[in-house]
C-alpha positions, 0 to 999 in steps of 0.5 A: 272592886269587882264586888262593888261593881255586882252590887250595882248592876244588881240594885239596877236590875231591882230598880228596873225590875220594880218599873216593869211591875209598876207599868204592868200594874198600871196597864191592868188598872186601865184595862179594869172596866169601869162602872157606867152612870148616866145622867141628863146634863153635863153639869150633873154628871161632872159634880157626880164623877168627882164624888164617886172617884176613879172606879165609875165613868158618868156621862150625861144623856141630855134629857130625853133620847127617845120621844113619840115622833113629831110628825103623827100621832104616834099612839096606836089607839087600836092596840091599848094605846100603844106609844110608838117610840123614836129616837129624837132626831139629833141624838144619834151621836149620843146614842152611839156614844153611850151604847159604846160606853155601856158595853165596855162598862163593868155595870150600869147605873141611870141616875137621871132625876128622881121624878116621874120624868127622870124614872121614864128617862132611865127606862127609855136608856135601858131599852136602847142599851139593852139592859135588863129589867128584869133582874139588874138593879140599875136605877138610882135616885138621889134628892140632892147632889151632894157626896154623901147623899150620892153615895149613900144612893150607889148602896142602894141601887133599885130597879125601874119602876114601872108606876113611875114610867106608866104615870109620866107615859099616860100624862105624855099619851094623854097630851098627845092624843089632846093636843094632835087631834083638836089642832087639826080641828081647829086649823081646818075650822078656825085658823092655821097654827093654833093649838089646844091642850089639856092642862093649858085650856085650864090656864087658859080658861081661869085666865078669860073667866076672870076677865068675864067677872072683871068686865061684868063687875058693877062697882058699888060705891062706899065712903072712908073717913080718916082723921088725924088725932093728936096726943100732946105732940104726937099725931097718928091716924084712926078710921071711922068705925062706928055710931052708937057703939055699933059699927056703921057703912057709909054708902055716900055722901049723905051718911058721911055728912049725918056723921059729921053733924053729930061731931064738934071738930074744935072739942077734944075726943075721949079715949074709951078703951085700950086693949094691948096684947102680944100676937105670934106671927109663925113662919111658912114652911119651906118651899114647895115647887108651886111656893118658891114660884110663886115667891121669886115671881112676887118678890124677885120678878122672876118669871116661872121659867126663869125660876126653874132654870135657876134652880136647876142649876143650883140642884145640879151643882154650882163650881165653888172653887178650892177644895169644895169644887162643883157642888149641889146647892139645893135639893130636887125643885120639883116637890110639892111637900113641905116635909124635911129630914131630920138630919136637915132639922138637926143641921138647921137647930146648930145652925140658928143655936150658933147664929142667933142663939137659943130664944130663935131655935123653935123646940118644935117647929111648925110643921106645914100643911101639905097640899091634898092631893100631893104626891110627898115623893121628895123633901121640900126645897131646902138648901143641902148645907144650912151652913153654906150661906148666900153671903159665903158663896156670893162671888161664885154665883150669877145674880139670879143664882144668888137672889133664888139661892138667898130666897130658899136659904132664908125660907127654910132656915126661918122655918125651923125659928121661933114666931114673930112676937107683935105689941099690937094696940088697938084704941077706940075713941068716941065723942057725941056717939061717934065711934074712930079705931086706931090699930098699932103694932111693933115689932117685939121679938123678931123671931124668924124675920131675923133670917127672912127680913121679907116677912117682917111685920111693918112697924105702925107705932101708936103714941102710949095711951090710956082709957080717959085720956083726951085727944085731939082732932087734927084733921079728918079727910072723907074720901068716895071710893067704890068696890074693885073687881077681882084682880087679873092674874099675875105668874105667882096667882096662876100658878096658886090657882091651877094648884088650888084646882088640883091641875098639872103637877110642879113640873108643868106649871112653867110650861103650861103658862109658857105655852098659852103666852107663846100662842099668844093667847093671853098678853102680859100687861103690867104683869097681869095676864088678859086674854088675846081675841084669839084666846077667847076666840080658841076657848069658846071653841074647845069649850062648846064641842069638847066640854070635859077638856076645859073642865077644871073638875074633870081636869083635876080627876085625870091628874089625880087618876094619874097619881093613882098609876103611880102608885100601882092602884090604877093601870094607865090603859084604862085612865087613857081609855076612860078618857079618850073613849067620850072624847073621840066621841066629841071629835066625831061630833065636831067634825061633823057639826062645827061650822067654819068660823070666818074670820072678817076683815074690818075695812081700816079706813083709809088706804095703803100708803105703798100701792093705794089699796085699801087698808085692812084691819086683820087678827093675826096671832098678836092680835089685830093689824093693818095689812094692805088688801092686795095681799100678798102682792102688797105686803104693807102692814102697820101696828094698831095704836091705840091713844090712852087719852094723856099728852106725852110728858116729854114733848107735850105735844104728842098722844100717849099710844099703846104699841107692842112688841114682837113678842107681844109685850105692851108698852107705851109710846109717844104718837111722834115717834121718832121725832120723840122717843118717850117710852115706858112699860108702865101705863103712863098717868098724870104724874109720869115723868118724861123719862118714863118713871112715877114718883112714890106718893107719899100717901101710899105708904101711909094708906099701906100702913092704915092697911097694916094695922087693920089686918092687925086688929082684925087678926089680934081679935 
């Protein structure tokens, strides 16, 4: 008995002796420092934390923690330049915080964004945590969050560099020294609260510029004449090409009716040639920052910036539940190559093998243009699993999320594909030495369209023809059109144009075209942007003391000055310098010579419906306005409507006026308002419905098709 009892009481002190061991084992791995990693957002950091595990602790900066102050200037131009950084009010419990974390952290590693941007926002952390330069190799950069690319890039820890951080610091020091001495300028010589800037004077600029060739445009006046044939039962359209074999304009009315006079209507026409062939259409590479703007704006609506907010968001990752958790569904969305890696190609050829099978996996893809000029820092903007498709993941995202999603998972996928194959047909039909063309095309392989049905060729199917065969005319309608001037500019056209030019980088195409809309120096209408009073009136001001700030050229040499930073050809002082030493120049001269621009009043014609004042029409920053002349001891004010000439189809009885929003928005509404609350974003015309919308005509999509073919032709020739 005694033996069984000495046998307990000793297992009872293993087991007791075992739990000491366990809690002081325990005790020692809280007490173990773990490695610090900051990023700038909350999101990033969640996703990062879980795929590096236990051993590292991330947090996250939110953006930017030190900045040039608001207040001044903040750049000592007598001491080359030198910036005089601050912390950015309202980060001082960040700061704190972090200074906490990175003391009692075994290391620390600043993974902020793999950009000009993100490499300065690391060097700024590193000056307010103290950290080695010089010898820690700290920074580390990723192009998708995504576990292995994240481990894979804490193997390989680097330190700053300093290209990087002079590049993003002379962009930031040029901006300044633009934007804080014109302003000042401009308030004293023109009007309080407005504002110029380097890269937004260009935007700006293109924008009046081709308002200028739209308002100077003189339309010339050309003829059309579309016929009808018929084969057996089967009809379809050709244009007039031609007389004598020759291809022939019709300038008016009088060269259409010499054309009609050679033609017997009633007697059938001859089909005198037929050319068929096969023509490849290739895919696009993937996007770009600038392309995938461009086309979320043309084919999802998005504006520039919400198409930036919806990327990052997919870049720093997206909760998809179960075992998969938050993870990183794109790549970095701010490139401007089209290149890709290899194991993305690999994935990419499995994927489109699987799915549709082997006749659409390109052998060798088409490899994309790069821009000239373009920086190649970072892949193109890709999915980071082919395999995680917008359907699969459709429940876990936001509608906006899930259209972007779709968009760059189609496009790059389709990129990796074979080409379109088109049956195109192009038919020539003559009688009395009159000339019509036909262009057909159908669909005969899909090739990439398969994954990208936004690109698919629309079908114009032509009935089968031969040369010697008869048709006959069914009906032919001549149609006076005149020239068009060049089109206003949309988001997605600005953005390609300040592209094209070599202006701003992928980073600030969505804050530049915020920026000029936020001073109301262009409006928005039917998505196109116009140029405000005070656009124009801010323009021609920069324009006529300040040349080189609204030169596109010399605009372009900065930016490519400041790639030449980057890449250690180039020391940032002297890119500054040779910038700002004319234009302080141009200051001095400006100061001296620009006259104070009077802004006048126009008297409205008639009078304050509060004290009986005279109504005055002013330029505010939204454009022109009635305000009561007693000012401010009467503050009456009244929108400008303007009537467009159209009764409101809803009451017929009021005028159809032009109003705006808040924000400067046009719209159009019912001169009775409230009494009728017709409205409608679009302008209206004679075929508006009551409740604001235009019925589809029919001829469109026809005319759309005529078009179709045409581009065809021309392209199969």
């Amino acid at each position: 008995m005694a033996s069984q009892t000495a046998v307990k009481e000793k297992k009872a002190r293993a087991v007791k002796s075992t739990k000491t061991q366990t809690k002081s084992r325990a005790k020692k791995k809280t007490k173990q420092k773990k490695n610090l990693v900051i990023v700038e957002s909350p999101s990033k950091a969640k996703t990062i934390e879980k795929y590096l595990g236990r051993n590292y602790k991330v947090v996250a900066s939110i953006g930017h923690i030190r900045d040039l102050p608001k207040s001044t200037m903040g750049v000592d131009i007598e001491n080359d330049y030198q910036p005089k950084y601050i912390n950015i009010r309202g980060k001082g419990d960040i700061i704190k915080s972090l200074k906490k974390d990175a003391k009692a952290a075994k290391h620390v590693y600043l993974a902020s964004d793999p950009d000009r941007e993100g490499e300065a926002i690391a060097w700024h952390l590193s000056h307010i945590l103290d950290l080695d330069l010089d010898s820690s190799d700290n920074r580390v950069v990723f192009n998708e969050i995504t576990k292995d690319a994240v481990k894979d890039a804490f193997k390989h820890p680097r330190k700053i560099d300093m290209d990087l951080v002079d590049a993003q610091q002379a962009r930031r020091i040029l901006d300044r020294l633009v934007g804080y001495s014109l302003s000042p300028i401009l308030w004293k010589k023109v009007k309080k609260g407005l504002s110029a800037g380097r890269v937004q004077s260009i935007a700006l600029g293109l924008v009046i510029k081709r308002e200028q060739e739209i308002q100077a445009f003189e339309p010339d006046e050309y003829w059309s004449l579309d016929t009808m044939f018929k084969k057996s039962r089967t009809k379809f359209k050709a244009a007039f090409y031609g007389l004598e074999g020759k291809k022939t304009s019709l300038p008016d009315n009088d060269a259409v009716q010499e054309v009609l006079k050679k033609m017997d209507r009633t007697a059938p026409f001859n089909v005198t040639n037929v050319v068929t062939k096969d023509r490849k259409r290739n895919p696009q590479p993937p996007f770009t920052t600038s392309t995938m703007q461009q086309a979320a704006n043309t084919q999802l609506n998005f504006k520039t910036r919400k198409t930036m907010m919806a990327a990052q968001q997919l870049y720093e990752g997206i909760n998809l539940g179960g075992k998969n958790g938050t993870v990183g569904l794109i790549t970095y969305m701010r490139t401007d190559s089209v290149r890709l890696s290899d194991t993305a190609k690999a994935e990419a050829s499995t994927f489109i093998n699987d799915e549709y099978g082997s006749e659409y996996a390109a052998v060798k893809p088409v490899e994309g243009k790069q821009q000239e000029g373009a920086q190649d820092a970072h892949e193109a903007i890709r999915p980071t699993s082919v395999f995680r498709t917008p359907a699969s993941i459709k429940d876990k995202l936001t509608n906006e999320q899930f259209k972007l999603y779709q968009l760059i998972w189609s496009r790059f996928v389709a990129s990796q594909m074979t080409p379109e194959i088109l049956a195109t047909m192009a038919v020539t039909i003559e009688q009395n030495g009159v000339t019509f063309r036909a262009n057909g095309s159908q669909t005969k392989f899909a090739g990439f369209t398969k994954a990208y049905p936004a690109a698919k060729n629309k079908d114009n199917k032509l009935p089968s023809l031969a040369t010697g065969d008869v048709v006959d005319m069914v009906s032919m309608s001549p149609e006076q059109h005149f020239t068009q001037p060049p089109a206003r500019y949309t988001e997605a056209t600005l953005v390609r144009a300040l592209e094209e030019n070599g202006v701003g980088r992928p980073s600030t195409y969505a804050a530049t075209i915020e920026t000029i809309q936020r001073r109301a120096y262009v409006r928005l209408d039917t998505k196109k942007f116009v140029p405000t009073e005070l656009g124009e009136l801010v323009q021609n001001t920069v324009q006529e003391f300040f040349p080189d700030v609204t030169n596109i050229k010399f605009t372009a040499k900065v930016e490519t000055d400041l790639d030449n930073v980057e890449a250690g050809q180039k020391y940032w002082v002297k890119v500054v310098d040779d910038f700002f030493t004319p234009f302080s120049k141009e200051l001095e001269t400006a100061e001296k010579e620009m006259e104070k621009i009077v802004l006048k009043d126009e008297l409205a014609g008639f009078d304050c419906d509060i004290c009986g004042a005279p109504m005055l029409k002013k330029l505010g920053r939204y454009g022109k306005f009635y305000a009561c002349s007693r000012f401010p001891d009467c503050r009456n004010t009244q929108t400008i409507v303007e009537e467009i000439g159209l009764l409101c189809p809803k009451c017929k009885t009021g005028q159809i006026v032009e109003r705006k929003t808040k924000l400067g928005r046009k719209f159009y509404g019912c001169s009775r308002y409230p009494e009728c609350d017709f409205v409608s974003w679009e302008k209206p015309t004679e075929k508006t419905l009551p409740d604001g919308t235009t019925p589809k005509d029919e001829t469109d999509d026809d005319n759309k098709n005529q078009e179709n073919t045409e581009e065809t032709s021309k392209s199969s020739k």
